[in-house]
N, C-alpha and C positions, 0 to 999 in steps of 0.2 A: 324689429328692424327700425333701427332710426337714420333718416337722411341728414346729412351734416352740409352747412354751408361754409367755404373755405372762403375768403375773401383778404386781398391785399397779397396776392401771391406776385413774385417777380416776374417780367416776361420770359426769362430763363428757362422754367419751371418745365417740367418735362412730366406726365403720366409714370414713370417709371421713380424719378425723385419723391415725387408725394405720395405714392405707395409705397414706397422704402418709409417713409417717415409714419404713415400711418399704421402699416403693420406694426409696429413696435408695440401696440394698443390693441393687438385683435385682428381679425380676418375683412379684407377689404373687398364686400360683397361686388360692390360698383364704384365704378370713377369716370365725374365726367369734369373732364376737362375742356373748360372753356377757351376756344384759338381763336385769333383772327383769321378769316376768311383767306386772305393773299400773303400776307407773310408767317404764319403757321405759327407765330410764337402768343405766347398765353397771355389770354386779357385781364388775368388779376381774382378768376374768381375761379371755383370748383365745385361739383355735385358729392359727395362722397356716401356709399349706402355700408353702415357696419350693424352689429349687433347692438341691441340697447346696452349693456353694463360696457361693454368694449368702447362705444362710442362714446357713453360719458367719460369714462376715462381719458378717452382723447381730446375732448373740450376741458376738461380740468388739466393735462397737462402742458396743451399746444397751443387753446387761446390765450393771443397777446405776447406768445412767444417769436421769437425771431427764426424765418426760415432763409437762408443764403441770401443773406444782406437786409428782409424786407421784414416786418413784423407783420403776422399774420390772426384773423381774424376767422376762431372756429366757433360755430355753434348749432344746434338744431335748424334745419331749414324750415323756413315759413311759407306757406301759400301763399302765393299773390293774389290780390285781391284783385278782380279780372272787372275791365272795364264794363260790361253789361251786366244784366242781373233786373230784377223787377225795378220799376218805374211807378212814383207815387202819383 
């Protein structure tokens, strides 16, 4: 299972559009879509969980491609590196 980060998505963008889009590449384990709190439309980013061969395939054929007007930015998701942690 590889998690995919989605980024530069329209505010448009709907859970139901970027799973039409990302099935075309494999089974769309999870999807999280990032909203604004008070007016419900999308802040531009996305969690997405697919299978490893399925998911690269979706970064080789969807990053830097254009999704309904916006170009969009797919790749592995990275851990953030969390403000605490040992102290020298």
């Amino acid at each position: 299972m590889i998690t995919l980060s989605v980024r530069g998505l329209p505010r448009s963008t709907t859970e139901e559009s970027l799973t039409a889009l990302f099935s075309e590449y494999g089974v769309v384990r999870s999807l999280k879509l990032v909203k604004d709190l008070f007016s419900g439309d999308c802040k531009g980013f996305a969690v997405i969980d697919m299978e490893g061969h399925e998911a690269r395939a979706a970064i080789a054929a969807l990053d830097g491609s254009e999704f309904n007007g916006s170009m969009i930015r797919v790749g592995p998701d990275r851990p953030r590196r969390g403000r605490g942690g040992r102290r020298r």
